[in-house]
MDTraj code that builds the backbone (N, CA, C; nanometers):
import mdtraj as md
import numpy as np

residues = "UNK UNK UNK UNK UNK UNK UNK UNK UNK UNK UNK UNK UNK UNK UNK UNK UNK UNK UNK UNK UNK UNK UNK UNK UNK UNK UNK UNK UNK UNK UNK UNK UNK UNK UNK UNK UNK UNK UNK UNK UNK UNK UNK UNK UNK UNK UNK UNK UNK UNK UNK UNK UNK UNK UNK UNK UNK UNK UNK UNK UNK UNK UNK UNK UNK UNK UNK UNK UNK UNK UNK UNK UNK UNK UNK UNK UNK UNK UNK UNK UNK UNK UNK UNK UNK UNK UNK UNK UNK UNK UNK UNK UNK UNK UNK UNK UNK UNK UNK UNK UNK UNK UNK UNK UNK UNK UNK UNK UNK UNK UNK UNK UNK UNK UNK UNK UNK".split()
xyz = np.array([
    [0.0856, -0.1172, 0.0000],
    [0.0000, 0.0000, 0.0000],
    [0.0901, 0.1235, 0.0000],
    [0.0698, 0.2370, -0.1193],
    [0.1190, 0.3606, -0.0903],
    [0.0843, 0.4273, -0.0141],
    [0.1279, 0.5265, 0.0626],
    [0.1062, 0.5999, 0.1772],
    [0.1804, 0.7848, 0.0893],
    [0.0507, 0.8459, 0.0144],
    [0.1348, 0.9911, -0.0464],
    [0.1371, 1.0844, 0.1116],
    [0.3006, 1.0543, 0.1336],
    [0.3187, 1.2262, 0.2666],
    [0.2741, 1.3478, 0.2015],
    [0.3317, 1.3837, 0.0426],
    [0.3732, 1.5025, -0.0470],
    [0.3643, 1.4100, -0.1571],
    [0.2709, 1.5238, -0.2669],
    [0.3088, 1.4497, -0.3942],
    [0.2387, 1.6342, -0.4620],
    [0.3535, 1.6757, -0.5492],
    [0.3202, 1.8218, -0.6222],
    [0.4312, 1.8218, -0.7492],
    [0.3546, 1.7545, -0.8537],
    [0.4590, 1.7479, -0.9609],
    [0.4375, 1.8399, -1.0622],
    [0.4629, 1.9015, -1.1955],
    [0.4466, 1.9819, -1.2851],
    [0.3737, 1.8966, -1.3731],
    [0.2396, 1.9446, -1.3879],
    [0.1282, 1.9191, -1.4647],
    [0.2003, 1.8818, -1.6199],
    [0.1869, 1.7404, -1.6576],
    [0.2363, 1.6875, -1.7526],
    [0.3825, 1.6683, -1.8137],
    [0.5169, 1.7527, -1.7498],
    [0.6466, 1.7336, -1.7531],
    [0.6885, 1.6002, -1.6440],
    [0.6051, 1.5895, -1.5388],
    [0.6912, 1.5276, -1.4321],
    [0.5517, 1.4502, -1.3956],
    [0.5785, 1.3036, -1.3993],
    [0.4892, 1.2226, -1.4625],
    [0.5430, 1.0756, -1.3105],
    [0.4653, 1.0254, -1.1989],
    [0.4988, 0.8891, -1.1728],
    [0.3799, 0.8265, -1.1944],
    [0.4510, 0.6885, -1.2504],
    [0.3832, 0.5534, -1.3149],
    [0.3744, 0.4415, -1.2273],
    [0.3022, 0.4332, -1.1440],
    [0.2485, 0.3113, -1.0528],
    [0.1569, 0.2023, -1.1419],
    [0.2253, 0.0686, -1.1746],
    [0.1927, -0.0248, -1.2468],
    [0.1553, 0.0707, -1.3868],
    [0.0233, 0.0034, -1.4712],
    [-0.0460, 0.1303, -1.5633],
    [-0.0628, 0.2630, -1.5599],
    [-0.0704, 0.2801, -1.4575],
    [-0.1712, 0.4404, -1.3920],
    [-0.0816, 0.5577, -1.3914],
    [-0.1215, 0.6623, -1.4383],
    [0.0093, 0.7602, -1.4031],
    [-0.0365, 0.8549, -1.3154],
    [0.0427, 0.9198, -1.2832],
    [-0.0073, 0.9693, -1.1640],
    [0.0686, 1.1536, -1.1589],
    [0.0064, 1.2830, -1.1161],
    [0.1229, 1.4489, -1.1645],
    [0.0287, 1.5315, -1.1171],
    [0.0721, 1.6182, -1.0916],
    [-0.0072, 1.7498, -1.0417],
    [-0.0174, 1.7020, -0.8828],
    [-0.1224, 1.7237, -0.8430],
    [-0.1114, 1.6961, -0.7167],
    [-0.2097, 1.5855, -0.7060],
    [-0.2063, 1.4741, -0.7766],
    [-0.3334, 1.3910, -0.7574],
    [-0.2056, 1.2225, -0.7290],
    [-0.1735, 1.2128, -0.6273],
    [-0.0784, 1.1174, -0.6189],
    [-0.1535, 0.9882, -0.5826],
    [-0.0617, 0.8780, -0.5762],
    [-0.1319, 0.7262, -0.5758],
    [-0.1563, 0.6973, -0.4487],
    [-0.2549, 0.7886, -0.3530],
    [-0.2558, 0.7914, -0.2321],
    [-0.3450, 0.5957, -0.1721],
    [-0.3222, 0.5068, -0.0571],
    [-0.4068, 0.4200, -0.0949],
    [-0.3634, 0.3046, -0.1964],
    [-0.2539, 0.3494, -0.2597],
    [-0.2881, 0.2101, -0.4277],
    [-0.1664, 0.1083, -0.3769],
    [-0.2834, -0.0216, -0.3918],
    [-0.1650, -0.1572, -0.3240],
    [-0.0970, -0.1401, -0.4607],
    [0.0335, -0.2084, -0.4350],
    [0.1014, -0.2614, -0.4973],
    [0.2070, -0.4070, -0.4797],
    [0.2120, -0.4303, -0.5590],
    [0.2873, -0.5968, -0.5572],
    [0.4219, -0.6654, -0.5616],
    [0.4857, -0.7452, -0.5141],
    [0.6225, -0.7586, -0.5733],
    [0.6288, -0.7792, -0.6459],
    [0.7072, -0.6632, -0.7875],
    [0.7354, -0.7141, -0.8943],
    [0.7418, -0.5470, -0.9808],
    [0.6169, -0.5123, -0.9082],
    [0.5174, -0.3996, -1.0171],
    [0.6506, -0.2652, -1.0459],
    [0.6287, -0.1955, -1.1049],
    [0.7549, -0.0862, -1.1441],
    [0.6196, 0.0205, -1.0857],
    [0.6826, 0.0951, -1.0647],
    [0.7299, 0.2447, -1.0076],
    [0.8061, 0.3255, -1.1068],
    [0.7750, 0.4045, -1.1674],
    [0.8799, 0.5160, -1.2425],
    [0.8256, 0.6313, -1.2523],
    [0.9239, 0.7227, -1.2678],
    [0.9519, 0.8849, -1.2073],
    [1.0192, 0.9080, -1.3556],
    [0.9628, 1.0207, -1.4167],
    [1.0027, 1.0422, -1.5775],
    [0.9557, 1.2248, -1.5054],
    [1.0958, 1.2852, -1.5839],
    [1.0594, 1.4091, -1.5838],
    [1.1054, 1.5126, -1.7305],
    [1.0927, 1.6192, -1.8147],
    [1.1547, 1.6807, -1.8658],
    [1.2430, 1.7400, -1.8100],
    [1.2518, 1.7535, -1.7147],
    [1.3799, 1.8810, -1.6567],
    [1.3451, 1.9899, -1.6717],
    [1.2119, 2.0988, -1.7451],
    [1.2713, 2.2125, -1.7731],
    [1.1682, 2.2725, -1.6335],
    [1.0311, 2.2279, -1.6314],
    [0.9528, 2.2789, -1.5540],
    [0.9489, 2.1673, -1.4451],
    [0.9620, 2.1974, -1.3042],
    [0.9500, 2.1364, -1.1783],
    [0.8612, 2.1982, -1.1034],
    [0.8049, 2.1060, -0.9872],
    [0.7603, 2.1524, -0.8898],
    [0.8108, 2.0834, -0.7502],
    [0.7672, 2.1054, -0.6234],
    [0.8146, 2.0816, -0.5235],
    [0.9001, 1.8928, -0.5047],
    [0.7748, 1.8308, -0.5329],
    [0.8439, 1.6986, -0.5697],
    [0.7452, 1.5896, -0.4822],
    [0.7893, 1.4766, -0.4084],
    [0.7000, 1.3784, -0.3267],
    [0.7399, 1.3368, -0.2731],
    [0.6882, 1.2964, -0.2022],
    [0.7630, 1.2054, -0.0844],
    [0.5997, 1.0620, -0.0230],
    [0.6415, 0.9470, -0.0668],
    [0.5673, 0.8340, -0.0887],
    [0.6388, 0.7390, 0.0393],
    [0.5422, 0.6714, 0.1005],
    [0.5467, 0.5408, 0.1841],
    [0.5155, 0.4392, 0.1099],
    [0.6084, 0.3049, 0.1688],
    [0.5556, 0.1451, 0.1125],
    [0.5046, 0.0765, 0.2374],
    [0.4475, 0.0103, 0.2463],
    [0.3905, -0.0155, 0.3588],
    [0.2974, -0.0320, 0.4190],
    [0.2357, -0.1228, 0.5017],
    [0.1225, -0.0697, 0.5757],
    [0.1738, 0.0101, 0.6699],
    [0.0683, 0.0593, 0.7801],
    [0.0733, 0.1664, 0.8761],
    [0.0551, 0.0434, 0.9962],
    [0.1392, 0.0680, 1.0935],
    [0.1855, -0.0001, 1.2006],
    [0.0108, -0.0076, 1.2950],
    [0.0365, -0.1171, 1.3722],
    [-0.1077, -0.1084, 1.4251],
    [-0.0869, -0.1204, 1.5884],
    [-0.1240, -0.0326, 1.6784],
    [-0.0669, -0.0578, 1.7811],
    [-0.2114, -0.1653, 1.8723],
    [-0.0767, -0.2459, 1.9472],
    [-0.0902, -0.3599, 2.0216],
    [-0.1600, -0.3749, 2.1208],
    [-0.2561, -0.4247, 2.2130],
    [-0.2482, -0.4281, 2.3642],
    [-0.1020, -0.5392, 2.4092],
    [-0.0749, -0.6358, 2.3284],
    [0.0185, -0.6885, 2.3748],
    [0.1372, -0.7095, 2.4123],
    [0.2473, -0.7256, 2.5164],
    [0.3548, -0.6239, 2.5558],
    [0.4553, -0.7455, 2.4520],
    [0.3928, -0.8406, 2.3886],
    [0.4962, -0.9177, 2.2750],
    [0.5157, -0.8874, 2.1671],
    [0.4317, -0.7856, 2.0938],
    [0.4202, -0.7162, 1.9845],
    [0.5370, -0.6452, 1.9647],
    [0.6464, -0.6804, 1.9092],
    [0.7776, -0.6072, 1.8539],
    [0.7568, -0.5526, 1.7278],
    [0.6730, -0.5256, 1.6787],
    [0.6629, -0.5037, 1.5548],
    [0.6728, -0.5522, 1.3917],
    [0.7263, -0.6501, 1.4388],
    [0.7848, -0.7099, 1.3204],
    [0.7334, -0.8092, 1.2174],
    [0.6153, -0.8177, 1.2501],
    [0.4971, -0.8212, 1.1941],
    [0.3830, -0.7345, 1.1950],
    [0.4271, -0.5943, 1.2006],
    [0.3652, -0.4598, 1.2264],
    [0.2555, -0.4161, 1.3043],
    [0.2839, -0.5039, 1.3885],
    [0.1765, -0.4771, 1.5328],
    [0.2197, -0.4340, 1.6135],
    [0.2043, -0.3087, 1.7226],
    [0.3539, -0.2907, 1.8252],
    [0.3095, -0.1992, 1.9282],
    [0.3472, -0.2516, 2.0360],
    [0.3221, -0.1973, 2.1580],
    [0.4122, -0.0972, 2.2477],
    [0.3054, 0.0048, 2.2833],
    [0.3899, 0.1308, 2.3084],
    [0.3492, 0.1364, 2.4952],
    [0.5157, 0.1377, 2.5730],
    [0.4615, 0.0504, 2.6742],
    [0.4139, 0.1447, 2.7724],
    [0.4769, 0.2818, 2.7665],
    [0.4298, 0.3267, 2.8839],
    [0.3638, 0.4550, 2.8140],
    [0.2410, 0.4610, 2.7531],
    [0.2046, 0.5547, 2.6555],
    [0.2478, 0.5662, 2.5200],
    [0.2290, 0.6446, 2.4564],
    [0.2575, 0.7064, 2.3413],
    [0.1715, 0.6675, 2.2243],
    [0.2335, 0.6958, 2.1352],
    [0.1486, 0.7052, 2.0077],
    [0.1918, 0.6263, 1.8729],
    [0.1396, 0.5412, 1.8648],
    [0.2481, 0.4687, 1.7760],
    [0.2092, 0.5280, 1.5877],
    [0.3149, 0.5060, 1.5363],
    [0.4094, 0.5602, 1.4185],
    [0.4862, 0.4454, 1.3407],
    [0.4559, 0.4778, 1.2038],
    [0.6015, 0.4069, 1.1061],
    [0.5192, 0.3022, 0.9959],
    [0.5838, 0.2012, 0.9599],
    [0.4956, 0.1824, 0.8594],
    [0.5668, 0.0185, 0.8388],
    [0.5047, -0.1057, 0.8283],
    [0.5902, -0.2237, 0.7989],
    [0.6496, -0.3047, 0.9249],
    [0.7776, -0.3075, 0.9099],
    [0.8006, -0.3614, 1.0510],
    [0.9109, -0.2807, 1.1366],
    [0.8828, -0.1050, 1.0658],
    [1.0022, -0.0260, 1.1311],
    [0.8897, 0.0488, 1.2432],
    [0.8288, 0.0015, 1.3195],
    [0.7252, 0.0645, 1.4034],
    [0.8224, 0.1533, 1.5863],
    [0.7246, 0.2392, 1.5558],
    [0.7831, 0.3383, 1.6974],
    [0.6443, 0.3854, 1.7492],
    [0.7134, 0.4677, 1.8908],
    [0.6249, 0.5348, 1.9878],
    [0.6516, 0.6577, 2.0193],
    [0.5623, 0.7988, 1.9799],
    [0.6413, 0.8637, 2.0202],
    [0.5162, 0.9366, 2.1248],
    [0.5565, 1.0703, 2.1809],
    [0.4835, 1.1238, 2.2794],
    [0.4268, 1.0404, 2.4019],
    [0.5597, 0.9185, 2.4361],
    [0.6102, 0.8748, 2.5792],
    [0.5378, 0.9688, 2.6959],
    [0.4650, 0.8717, 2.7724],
    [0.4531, 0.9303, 2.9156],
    [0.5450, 1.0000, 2.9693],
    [0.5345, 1.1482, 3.0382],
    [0.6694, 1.2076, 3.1362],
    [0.7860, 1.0988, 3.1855],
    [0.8775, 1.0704, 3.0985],
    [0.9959, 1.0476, 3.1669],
    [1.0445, 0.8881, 3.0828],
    [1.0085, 0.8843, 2.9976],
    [1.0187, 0.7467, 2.9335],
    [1.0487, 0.7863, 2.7678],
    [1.1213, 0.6961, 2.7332],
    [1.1489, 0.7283, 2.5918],
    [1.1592, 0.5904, 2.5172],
    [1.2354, 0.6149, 2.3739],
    [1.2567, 0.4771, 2.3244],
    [1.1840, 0.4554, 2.2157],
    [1.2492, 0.3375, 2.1351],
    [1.1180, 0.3113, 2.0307],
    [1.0094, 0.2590, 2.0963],
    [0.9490, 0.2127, 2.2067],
    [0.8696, 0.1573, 2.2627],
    [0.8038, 0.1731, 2.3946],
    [0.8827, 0.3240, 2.4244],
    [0.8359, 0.4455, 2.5767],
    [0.8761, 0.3241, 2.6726],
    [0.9696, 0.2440, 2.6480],
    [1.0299, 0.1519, 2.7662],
    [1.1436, 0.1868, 2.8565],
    [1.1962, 0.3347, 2.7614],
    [1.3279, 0.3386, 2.8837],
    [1.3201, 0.4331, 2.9648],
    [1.3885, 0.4253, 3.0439],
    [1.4098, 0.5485, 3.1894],
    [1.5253, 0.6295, 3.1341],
    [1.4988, 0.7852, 3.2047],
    [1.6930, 0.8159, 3.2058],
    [1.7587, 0.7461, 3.3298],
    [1.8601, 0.7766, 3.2933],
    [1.9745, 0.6952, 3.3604],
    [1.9234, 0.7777, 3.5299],
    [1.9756, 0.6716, 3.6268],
    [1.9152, 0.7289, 3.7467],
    [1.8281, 0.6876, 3.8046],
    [1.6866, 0.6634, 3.6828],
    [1.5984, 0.6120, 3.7135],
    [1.4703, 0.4764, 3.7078],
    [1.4324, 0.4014, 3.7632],
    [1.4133, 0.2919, 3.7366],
    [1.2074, 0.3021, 3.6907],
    [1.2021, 0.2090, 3.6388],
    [1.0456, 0.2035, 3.5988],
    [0.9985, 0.0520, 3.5548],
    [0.8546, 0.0314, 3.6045],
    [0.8417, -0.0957, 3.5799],
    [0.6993, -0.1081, 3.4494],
    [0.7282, -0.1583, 3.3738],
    [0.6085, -0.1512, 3.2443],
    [0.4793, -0.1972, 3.2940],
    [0.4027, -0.1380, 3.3016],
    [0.2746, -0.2104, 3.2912],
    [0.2117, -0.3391, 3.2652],
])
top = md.Topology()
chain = top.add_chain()
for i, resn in enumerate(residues, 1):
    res = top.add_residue(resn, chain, resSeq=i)
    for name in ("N", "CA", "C"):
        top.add_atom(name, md.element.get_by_symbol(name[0]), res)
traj = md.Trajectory(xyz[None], top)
């Protein structure tokens, strides 16, 4: 699944091709599965540009109740709060309860000790 962050290309110079479909201007392949195998291509003239894109592969991480969920099958548990983030099996937590950090709001600063939920 694509995930469009940014997609602002120059109306007919700057052209991406997801499988058949093309895709410019600001109407990007927001949503569109894709497969192993399928091409992706980015064709531009060079003379007229615009800002450019920025695209995810991936699903969107799904957070866990379970404290076994490492992510890595993109399920993932954020232990002492936060908000989980990322996409596949690179999953994080961010906006940690006061005083906890980490990809997974599991650590203390140094000094201090904490027990996970």
């Amino acid at each position: 699944m694509l995930d469009v962050i940014s997609f602002n290309t120059y109306d007919g110079s700057d052209v991406l091709t997801v499988g058949e479909e093309q895709y410019f201007s600001g109407n990007g392949p927001q949503n569109v599965t894709v497969t192993a195998g399928e091409k992706i291509n980015w064709s531009s003239n060079g003379l007229l540009t615009a800002t450019g894109f920025e695209i995810c592969v991936g699903d969107p991480c799904v957070a866990s109740s379970s404290p076994l969920d490492d992510g890595s099958d993109g399920n993932f548990y954020c232990v002492n709060g936060g908000i989980i983030g990322g996409r596949g099996s690179s999953c994080t937590c961010t906006s940690c309860n006061t005083g906890f950090g980490g990809p997974n709001c599991a650590s203390c600063p140094t000094g201090y000790s904490g027990t996970p939920p």
